[in-house]
C-alpha positions as CSV (number, residue, x, y, z in Angstrom):
1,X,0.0,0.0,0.0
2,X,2.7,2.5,0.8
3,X,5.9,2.7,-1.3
4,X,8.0,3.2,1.7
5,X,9.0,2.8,5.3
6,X,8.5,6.4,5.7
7,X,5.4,6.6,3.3
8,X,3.9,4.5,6.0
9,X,4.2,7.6,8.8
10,X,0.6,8.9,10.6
11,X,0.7,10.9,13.2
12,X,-2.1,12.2,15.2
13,X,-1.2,15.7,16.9
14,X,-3.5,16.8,20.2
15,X,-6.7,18.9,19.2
16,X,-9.3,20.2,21.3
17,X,-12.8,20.6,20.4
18,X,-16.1,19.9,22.3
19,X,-18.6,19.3,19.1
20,X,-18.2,21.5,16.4
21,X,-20.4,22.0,12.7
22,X,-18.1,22.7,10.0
23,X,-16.9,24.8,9.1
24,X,-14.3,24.9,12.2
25,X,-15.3,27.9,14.3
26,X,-12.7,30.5,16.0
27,X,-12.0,29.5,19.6
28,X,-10.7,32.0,22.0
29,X,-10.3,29.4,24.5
30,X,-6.7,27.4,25.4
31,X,-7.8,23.4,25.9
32,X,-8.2,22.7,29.2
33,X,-6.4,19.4,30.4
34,X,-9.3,16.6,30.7
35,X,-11.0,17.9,27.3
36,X,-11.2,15.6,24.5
37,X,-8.8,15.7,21.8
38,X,-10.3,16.2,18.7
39,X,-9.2,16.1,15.1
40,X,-11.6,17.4,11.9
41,X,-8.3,17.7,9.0
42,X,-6.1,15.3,7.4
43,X,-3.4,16.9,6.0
44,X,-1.5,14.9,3.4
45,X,2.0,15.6,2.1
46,X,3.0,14.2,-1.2
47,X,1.0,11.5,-0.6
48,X,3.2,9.9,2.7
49,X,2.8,11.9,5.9
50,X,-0.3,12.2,7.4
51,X,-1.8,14.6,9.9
52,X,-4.4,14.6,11.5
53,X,-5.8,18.8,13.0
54,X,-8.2,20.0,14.7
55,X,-10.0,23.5,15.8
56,X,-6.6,24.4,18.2
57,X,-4.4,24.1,15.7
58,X,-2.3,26.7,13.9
59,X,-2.9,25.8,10.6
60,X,-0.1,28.0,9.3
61,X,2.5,25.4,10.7
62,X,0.5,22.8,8.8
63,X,1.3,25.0,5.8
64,X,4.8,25.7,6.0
65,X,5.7,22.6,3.5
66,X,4.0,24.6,0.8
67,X,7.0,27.2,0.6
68,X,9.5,24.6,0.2
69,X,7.5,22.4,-2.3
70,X,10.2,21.4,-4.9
71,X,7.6,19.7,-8.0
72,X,9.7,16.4,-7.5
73,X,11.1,15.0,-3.6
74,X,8.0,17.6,-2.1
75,X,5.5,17.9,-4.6
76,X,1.7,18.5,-3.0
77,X,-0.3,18.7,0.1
78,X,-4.2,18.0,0.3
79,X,-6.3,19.3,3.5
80,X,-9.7,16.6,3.5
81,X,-12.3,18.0,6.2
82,X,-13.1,14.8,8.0
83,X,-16.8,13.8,7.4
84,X,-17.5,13.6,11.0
85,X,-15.2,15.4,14.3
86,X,-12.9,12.4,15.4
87,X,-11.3,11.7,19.0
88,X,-7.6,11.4,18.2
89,X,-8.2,8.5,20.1
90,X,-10.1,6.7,17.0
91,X,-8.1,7.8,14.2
92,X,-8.2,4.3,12.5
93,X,-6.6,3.0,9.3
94,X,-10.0,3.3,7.4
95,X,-10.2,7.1,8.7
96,X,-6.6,7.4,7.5
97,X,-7.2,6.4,3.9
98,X,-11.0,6.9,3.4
99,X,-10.5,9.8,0.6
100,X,-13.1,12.7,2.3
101,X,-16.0,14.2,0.6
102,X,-14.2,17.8,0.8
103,X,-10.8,18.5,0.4
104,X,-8.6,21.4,-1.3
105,X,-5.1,20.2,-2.7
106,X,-2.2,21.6,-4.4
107,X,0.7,20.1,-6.8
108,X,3.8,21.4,-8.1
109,X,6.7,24.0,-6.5
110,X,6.6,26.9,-4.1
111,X,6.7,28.9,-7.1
112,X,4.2,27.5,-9.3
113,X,1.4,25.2,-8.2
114,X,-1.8,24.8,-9.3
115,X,-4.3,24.4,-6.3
116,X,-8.0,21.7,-6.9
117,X,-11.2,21.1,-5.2
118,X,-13.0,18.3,-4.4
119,X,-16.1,17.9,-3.4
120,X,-18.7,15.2,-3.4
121,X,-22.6,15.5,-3.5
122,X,-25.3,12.6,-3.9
123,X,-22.4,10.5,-3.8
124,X,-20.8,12.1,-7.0
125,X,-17.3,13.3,-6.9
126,X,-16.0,16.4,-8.8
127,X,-13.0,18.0,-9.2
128,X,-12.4,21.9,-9.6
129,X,-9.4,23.2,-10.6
130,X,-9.1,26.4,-9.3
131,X,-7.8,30.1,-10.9
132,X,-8.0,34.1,-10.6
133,X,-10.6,35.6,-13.2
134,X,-10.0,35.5,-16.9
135,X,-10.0,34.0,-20.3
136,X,-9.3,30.5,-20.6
137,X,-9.2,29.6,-24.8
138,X,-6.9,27.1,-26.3
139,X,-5.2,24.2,-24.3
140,X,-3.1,24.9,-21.1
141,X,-0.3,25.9,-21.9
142,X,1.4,26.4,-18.1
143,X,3.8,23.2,-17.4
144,X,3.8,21.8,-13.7
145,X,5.9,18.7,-12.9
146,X,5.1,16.7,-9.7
147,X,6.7,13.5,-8.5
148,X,6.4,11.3,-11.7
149,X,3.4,12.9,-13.0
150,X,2.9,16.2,-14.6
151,X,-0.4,18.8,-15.3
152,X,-0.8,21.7,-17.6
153,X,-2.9,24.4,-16.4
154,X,-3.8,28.3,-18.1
155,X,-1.6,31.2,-17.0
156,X,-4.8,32.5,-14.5
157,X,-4.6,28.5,-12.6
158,X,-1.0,29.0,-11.0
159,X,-0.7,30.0,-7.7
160,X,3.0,30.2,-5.5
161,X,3.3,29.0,-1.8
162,X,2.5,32.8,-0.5
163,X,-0.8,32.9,-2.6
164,X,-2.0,29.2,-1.4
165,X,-1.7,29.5,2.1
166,X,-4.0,32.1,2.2
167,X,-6.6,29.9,0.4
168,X,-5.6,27.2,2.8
169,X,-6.5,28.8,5.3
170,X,-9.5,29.9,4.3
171,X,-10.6,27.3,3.6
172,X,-9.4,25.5,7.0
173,X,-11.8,28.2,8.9
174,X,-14.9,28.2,6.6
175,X,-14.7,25.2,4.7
176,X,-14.7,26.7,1.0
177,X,-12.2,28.8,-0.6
178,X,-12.6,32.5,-1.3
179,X,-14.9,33.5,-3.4
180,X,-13.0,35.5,-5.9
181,X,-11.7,31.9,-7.6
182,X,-12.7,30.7,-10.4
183,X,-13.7,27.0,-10.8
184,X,-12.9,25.1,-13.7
185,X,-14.2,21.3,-13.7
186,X,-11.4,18.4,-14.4
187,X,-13.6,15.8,-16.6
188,X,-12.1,12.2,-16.3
């Protein structure tokens, strides 16, 4: 299932949260000790390491990756909202890999990356790619290499570390991205 010894890596980090709706909602409050430890992310680098957040949590930290995202060795990160709140307690195998109706994900380098939505409704799945306003005519043109695999997206689609971590974390707090973006559906 994994390609490596490392690929294998999980970790769970300590979350608070007493019940939440998504999206996650500001807390003012420190965790108190005795609370339960709750986590509502998986974060996802390159497809190895996962980690698993929660309402607490600074995602900036979670986030840092993207500035040294190479297209090759470090080449995406994916933030799936879980479907339900989980105690890090019962953070199982099937949460681990169970691919997440709602998740925003980026591939390529620090200084160009192309940044997709997913979201799933009725049980079908669809996949946005996601850009600043204008034309899109012709083919993509915009060549973004990551890990063995490679994606062409237009001009308007390509977004550097600075720009994505502010959609990030948008979308970490409300549970969509800004509303400026424009969507353009990936047909299979």
């Amino acid at each position: 299932m994994f390609s490596s010894p490392e690929a294998a890596a999980c970790r769970v980090l300590p979350v608070h949260a007493a019940g939440h709706p998504r999206p996650v909602p500001a807390f003012d409050a420190e965790p108190a000790a005795g609370d339960v430890i709750v986590t509502t992310h998986r974060v996802t680098y390159s497809d190895r390491l996962k980690v698993f957040i929660g309402p607490h949590e600074d995602v900036d930290s979670f986030l840092r990756p993207l500035r040294r995202m190479d297209g090759h060795q470090r080449y995406a990160l994916d933030l799936t909202v879980l479907p339900e709140p989980v105690p890090a307690t019962e953070v199982t195998t099937s949460v681990s890999s169970a691919r997440g109706d709602l998740a925003l994900g980026c591939v390529g380098s620090a200084d160009a990356m192309t940044l997709q939505l997913r979201r799933t409704v009725d049980h079908v799945t669809r996949r946005f790619t996601l850009g600043l306003p204008g034309g899109r005519l012709g083919l993509p043109t915009v060549y973004l290499p990551h890990g063995d695999e490679d994606t062409y997206v237009y001009p308007e689609e390509v977004f550097t570390a600075d720009n994505a971590v502010e959609i990030f974390r948008d979308f970490f707090h409300a549970g969509a991205v800004p509303a400026g973006l424009q969507h353009r559906e990936i047909l299979d």
